[in-house]
NUFIDO-8770 format. One record per residue (C-alpha): residue number from 0; x negated, y negated, z negated. Coordinates in steps of 0.05 Angstrom, whole numbers, plus 32768, in hexadecimal, padded with zeros to 4 digits. Each point is the difference from the previous one (the first is absolute). Example, Ala and Ser with C-alpha at 12.3 -4.5 7.8 and 13.67 -1.06 7.14 Angstrom:
BEGIN
+-----+------+------+------+
!   i !   px !   py !   pz !
+-----+------+------+------+
!   0 ! 7F0A ! 805A ! 7F64 !
!   1 ! 7FE5 ! 7FBB ! 800D !
+-----+------+------+------+
REM end
This chain:
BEGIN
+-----+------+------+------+
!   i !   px !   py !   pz !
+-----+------+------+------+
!   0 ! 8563 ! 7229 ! 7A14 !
!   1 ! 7FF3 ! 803B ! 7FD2 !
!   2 ! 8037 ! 8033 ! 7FE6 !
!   3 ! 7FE9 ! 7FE2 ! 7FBA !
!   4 ! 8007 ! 7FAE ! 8016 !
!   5 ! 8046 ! 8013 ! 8014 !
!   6 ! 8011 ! 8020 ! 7FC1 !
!   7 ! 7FEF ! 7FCA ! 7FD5 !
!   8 ! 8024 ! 7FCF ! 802B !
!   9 ! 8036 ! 802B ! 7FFB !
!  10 ! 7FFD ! 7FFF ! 7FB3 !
!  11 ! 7FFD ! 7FC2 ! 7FE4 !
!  12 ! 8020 ! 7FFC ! 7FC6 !
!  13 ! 8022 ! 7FC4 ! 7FDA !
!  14 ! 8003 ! 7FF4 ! 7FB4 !
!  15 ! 8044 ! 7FE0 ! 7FF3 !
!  16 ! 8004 ! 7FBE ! 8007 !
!  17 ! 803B ! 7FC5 ! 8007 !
!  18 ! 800C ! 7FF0 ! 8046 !
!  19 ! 800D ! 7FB5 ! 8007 !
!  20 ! 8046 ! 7FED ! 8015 !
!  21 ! 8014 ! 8045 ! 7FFF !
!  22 ! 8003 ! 8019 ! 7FB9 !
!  23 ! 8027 ! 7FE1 ! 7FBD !
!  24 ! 7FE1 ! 7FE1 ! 7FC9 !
!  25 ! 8010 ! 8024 ! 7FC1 !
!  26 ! 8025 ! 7FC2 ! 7FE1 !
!  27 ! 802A ! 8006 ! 803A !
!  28 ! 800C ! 8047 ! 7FF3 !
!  29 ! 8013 ! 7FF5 ! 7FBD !
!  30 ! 804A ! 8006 ! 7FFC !
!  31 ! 8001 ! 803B ! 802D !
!  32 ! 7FD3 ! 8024 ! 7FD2 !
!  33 ! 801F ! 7FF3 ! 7FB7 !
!  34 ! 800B ! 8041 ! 7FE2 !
!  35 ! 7FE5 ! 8022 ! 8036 !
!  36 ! 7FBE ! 8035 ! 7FEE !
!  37 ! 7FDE ! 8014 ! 8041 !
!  38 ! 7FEA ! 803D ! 8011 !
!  39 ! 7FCA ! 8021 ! 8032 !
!  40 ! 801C ! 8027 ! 8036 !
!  41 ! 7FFD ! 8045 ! 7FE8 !
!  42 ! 7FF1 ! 8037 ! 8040 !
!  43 ! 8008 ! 8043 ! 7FF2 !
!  44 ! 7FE0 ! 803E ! 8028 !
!  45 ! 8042 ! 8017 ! 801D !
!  46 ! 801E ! 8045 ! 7FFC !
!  47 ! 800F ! 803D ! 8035 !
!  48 ! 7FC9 ! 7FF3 ! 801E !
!  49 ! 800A ! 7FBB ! 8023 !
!  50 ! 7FD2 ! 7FDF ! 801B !
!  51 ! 8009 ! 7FB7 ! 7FF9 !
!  52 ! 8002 ! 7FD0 ! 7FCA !
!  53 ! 803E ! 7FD7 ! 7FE6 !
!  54 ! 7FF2 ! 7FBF ! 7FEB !
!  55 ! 803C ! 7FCE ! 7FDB !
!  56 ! 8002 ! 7FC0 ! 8030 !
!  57 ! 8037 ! 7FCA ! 8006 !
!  58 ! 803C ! 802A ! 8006 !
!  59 ! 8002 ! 803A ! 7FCA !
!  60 ! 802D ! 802A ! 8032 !
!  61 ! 7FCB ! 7FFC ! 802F !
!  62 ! 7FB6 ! 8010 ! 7FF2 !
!  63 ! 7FCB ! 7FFF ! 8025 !
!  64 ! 7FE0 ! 803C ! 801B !
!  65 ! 7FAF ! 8003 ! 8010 !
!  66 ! 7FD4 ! 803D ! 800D !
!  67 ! 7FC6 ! 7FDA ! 7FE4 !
!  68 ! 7FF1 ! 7FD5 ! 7FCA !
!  69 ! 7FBB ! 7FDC ! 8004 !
!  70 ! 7FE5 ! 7FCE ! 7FCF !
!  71 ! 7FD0 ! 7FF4 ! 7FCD !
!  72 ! 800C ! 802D ! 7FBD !
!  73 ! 7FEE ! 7FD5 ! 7FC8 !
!  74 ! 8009 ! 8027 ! 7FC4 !
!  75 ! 801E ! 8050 ! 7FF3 !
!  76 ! 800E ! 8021 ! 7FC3 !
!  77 ! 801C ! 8044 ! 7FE4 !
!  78 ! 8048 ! 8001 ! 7FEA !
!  79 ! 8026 ! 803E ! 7FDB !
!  80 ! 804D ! 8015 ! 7FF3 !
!  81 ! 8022 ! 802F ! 7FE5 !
!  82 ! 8049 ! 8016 ! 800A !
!  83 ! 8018 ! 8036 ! 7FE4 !
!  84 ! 801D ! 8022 ! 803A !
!  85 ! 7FBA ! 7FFB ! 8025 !
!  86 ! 8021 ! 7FCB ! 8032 !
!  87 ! 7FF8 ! 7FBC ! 800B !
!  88 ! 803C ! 7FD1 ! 7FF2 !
!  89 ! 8004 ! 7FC7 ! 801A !
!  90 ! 8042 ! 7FEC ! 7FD9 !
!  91 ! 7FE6 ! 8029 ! 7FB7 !
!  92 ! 7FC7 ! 7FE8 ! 7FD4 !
!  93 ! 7FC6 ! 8037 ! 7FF7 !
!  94 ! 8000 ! 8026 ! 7FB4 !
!  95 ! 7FB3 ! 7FE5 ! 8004 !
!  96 ! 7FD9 ! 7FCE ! 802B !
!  97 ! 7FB9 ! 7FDB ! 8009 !
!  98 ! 7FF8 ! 7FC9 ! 8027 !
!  99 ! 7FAF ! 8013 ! 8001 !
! 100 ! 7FFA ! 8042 ! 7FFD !
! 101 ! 7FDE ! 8005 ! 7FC9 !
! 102 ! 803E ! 7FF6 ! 7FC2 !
! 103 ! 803E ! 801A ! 8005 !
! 104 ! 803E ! 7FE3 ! 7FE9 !
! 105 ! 803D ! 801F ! 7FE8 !
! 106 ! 8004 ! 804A ! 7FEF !
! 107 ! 7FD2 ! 8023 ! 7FFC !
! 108 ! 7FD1 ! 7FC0 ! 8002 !
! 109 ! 7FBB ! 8000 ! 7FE9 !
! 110 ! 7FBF ! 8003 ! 8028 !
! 111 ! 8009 ! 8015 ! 804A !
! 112 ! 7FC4 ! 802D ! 8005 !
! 113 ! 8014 ! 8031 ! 7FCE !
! 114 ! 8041 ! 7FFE ! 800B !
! 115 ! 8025 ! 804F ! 8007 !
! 116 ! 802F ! 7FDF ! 8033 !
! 117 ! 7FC4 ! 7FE4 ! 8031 !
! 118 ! 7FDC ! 8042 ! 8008 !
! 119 ! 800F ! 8033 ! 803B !
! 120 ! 802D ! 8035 ! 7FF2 !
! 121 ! 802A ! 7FD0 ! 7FD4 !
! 122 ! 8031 ! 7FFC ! 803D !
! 123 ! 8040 ! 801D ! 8015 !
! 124 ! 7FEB ! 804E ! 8004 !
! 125 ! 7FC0 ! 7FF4 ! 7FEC !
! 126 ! 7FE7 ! 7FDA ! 803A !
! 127 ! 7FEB ! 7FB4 ! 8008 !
! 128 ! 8006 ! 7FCF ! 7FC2 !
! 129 ! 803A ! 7FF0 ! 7FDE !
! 130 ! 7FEC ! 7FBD ! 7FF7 !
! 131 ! 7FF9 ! 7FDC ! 8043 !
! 132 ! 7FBC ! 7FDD ! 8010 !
! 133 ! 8005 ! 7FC6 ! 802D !
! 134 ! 7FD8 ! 7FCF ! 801A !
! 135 ! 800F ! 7FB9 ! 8015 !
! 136 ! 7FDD ! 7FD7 ! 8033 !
! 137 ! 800C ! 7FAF ! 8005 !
! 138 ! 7FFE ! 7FFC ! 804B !
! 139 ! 7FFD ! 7FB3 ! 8020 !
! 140 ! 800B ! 7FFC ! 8042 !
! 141 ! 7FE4 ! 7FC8 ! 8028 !
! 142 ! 801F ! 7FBE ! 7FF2 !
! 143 ! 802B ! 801F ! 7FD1 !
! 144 ! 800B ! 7FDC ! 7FB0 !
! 145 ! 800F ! 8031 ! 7FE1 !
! 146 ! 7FDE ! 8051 ! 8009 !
! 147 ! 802B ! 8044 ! 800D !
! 148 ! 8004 ! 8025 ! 7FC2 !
! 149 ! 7FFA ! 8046 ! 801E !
! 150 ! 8011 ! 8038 ! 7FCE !
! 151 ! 7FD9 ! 8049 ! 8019 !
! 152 ! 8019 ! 8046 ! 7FDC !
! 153 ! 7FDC ! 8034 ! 7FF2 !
! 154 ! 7FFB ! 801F ! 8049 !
! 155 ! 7FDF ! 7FBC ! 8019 !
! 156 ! 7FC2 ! 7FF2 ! 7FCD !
! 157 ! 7FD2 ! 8030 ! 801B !
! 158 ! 8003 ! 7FE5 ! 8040 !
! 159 ! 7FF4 ! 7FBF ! 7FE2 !
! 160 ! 7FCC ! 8010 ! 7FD3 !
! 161 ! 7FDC ! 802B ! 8034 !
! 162 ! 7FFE ! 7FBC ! 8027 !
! 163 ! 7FEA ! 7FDC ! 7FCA !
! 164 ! 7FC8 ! 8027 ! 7FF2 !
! 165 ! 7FE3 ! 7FFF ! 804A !
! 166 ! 8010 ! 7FB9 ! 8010 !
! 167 ! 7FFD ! 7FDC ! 7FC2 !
! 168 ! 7FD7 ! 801F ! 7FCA !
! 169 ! 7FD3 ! 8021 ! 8020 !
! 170 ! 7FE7 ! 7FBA ! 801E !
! 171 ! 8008 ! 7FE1 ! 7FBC !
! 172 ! 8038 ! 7FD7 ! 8022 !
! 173 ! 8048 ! 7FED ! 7FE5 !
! 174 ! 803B ! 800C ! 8020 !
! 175 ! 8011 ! 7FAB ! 800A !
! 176 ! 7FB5 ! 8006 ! 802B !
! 177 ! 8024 ! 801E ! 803D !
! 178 ! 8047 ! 7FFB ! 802D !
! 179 ! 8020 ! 8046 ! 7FF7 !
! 180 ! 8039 ! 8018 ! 8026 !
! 181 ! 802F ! 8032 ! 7FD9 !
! 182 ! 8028 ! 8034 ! 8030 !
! 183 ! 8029 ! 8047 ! 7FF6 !
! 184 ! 7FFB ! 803A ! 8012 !
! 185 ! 8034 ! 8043 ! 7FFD !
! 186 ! 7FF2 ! 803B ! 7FD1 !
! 187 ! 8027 ! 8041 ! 8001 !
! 188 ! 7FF2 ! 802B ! 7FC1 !
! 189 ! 8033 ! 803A ! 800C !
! 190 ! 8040 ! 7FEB ! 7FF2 !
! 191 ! 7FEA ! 7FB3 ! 7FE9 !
! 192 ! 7FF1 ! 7FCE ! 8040 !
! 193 ! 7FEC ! 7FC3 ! 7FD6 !
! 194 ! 7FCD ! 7FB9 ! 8016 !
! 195 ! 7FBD ! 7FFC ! 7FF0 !
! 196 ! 7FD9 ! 7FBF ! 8001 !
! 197 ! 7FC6 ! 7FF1 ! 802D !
! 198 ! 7FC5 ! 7FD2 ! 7FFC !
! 199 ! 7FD3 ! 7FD7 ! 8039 !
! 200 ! 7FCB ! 7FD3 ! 7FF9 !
! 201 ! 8007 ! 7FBA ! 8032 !
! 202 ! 7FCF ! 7FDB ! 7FF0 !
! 203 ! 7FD0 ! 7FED ! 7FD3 !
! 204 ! 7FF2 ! 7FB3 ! 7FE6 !
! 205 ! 7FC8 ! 7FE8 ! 7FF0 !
! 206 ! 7FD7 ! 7FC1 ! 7FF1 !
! 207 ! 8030 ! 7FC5 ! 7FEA !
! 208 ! 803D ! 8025 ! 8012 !
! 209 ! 7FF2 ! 8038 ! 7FCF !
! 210 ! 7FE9 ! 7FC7 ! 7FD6 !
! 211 ! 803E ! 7FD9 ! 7FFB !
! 212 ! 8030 ! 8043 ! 7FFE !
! 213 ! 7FDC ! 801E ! 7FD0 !
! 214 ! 800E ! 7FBF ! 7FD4 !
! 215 ! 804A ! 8007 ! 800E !
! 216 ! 8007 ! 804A ! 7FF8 !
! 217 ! 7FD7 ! 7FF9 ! 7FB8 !
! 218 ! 8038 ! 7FCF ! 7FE8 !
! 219 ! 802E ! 8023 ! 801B !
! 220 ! 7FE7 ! 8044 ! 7FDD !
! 221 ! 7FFB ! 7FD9 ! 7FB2 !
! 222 ! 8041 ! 7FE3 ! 8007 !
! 223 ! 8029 ! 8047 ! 800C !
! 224 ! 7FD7 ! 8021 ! 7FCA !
! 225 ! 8014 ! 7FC8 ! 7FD2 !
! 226 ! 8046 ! 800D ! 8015 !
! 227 ! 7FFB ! 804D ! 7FFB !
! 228 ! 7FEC ! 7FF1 ! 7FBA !
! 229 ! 8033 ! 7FD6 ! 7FE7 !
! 230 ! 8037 ! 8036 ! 8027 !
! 231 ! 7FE8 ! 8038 ! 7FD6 !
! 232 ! 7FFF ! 7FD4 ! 7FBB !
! 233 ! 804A ! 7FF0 ! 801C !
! 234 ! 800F ! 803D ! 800A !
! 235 ! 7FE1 ! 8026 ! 7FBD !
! 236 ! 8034 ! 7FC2 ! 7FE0 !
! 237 ! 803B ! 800F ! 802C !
! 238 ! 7FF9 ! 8057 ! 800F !
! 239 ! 8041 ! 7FF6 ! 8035 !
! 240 ! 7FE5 ! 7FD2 ! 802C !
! 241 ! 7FBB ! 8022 ! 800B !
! 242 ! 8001 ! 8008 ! 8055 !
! 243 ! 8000 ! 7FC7 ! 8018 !
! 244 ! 7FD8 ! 7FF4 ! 8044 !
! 245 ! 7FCD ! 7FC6 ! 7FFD !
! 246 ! 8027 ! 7FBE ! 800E !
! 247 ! 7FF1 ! 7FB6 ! 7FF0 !
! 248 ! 7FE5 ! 7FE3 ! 8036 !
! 249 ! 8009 ! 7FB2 ! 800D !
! 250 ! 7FE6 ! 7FBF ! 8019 !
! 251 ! 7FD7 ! 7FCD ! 7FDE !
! 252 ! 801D ! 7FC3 ! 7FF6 !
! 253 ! 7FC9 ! 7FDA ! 8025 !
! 254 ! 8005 ! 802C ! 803B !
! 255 ! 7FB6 ! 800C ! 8006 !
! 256 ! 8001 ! 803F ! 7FD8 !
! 257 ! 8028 ! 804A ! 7FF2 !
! 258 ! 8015 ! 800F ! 7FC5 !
! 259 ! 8009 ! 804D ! 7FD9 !
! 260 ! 802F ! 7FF1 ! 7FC2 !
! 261 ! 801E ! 8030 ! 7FC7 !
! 262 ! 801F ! 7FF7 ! 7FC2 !
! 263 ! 7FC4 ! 7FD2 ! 7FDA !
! 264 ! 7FD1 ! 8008 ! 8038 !
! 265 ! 7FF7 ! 7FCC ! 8034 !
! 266 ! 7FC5 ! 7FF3 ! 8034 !
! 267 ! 7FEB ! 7FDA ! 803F !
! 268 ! 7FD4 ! 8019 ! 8036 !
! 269 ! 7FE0 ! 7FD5 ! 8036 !
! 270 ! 801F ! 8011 ! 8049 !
! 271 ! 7FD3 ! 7FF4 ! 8032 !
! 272 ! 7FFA ! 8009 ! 8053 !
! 273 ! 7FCB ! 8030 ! 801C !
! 274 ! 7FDA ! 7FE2 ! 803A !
! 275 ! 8023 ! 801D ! 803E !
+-----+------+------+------+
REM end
């Protein structure tokens, strides 16, 4: 058997899909969910230089800890922030925000592009941006409902965009054609030790598995842009509660689908099984 037979038996990869006998109907669910507005899991590229990821799982006390992340990304977009001290907050609401990259929110606000804050130089003693860019991949993992929202700063969107560009767009490909795995790596830059992201091509589908995820990624991809949308028309109506991470996530009623809702914004997409 070849190196490459073993990798792709190694790699297959399974669209969501309701296990029978082991998974709830959402009717069933129904009580436990009233009032209740789910969110992705949200992964962050850790700090000091750490090199594994924490991921929320059953108990909140106790995450889960992985080197590597490996799935299918089905959509990525920018993301910007400003605080005025420079530093992300958690707990504090940026002065200005864009949930595309492309409009900001708040003060200053306006178009992203021209923006004083998002040039180089505009930084804390004139170095870096004062405005953080960010970029946010939708990570699903295999047999997973609902994708890692994985949120990379500044530091880590070369390294993904270098990848990008070799893997993806240089053989007209998108990033749902192909298992990734996502790792860390140390970087000392004087005094700062900080993580930087890193990027690995699996495996490639093709034929009807690329078919079939491609389907489910592209429904996937128009549902979160509708949602981006109706966040920042939200959010030009209600300036305080502009950073919100993308959240919404629930089950059709009918079990056979997923579904991405926001405020006025609701759609099903089909989930189906690749062949294994």
């Amino acid at each position: 058997m070849s190196s490459n037979e073993t990798l792709m038996e190694t790699c297959n990869f399974n669209l969501p899909t309701m296990v029978e006998g082991e998974a709830f109907t959402v009717d069933e669910l129904a009580d436990d969910m009233d009032g209740l507005h789910l969110k992705f899991l949200r992964v962050k590229i850790p700090a000091g230089g750490a090199l594994q990821f924490e991921i929320p799982g059953d108990d909140p006390e106790n995450p889960d800890y992985k080197k590597y992340l490996e799935g299918v990304i089905l959509f990525n977009h920018a993301s910007c922030a400003y605080w005025l001290d420079g530093e992300m907050d958690d707990n504090t609401a940026p002065l200005c925000s864009s949930v595309d990259g492309k409009v900001g929110i708040g003060e200053p606000g306006g178009t992203c592009a021209v923006c004083a804050l998002n040039r180089f130089g505009s930084g804390e003693n004139g170095k870096g941006k004062a405005c953080k860019n960010m970029r946010i991949l939708y990570l699903l993992r295999d047999g997973e409902y609902m994708p890692l929202q994985i949120t990379l700063p500044p530091t880590s969107i070369k390294p993904f965009n270098d990848f990008y560009s070799a893997v993806f767009a240089a053989r007209r490909r998108g990033t749902c054609g192909s298992i990734v795995q996502i790792g860390l790596k140390r970087v000392e830059n004087g005094t700062n030790t900080y993580s930087v992201a890193t990027f690995r091509k699996l495996y490639d589908f093709s034929g009807e598995e690329l078919a079939q995820v491609k389907a489910y990624a592209e429904v996937f991809k128009e549902q979160i842009k509708i949602m981006l949308q109706q966040r920042a028309e939200d959010a030009a109506n209600r300036p305080d509660d502009v950073f919100e991470e993308c959240e919404g996530y629930t089950m059709s009623g009918d079990d056979s689908s997923f579904v991405i809702s926001s405020p006025g914004a609701e759609i099903d997409g089909d989930r189906d099984v690749l062949p294994a």
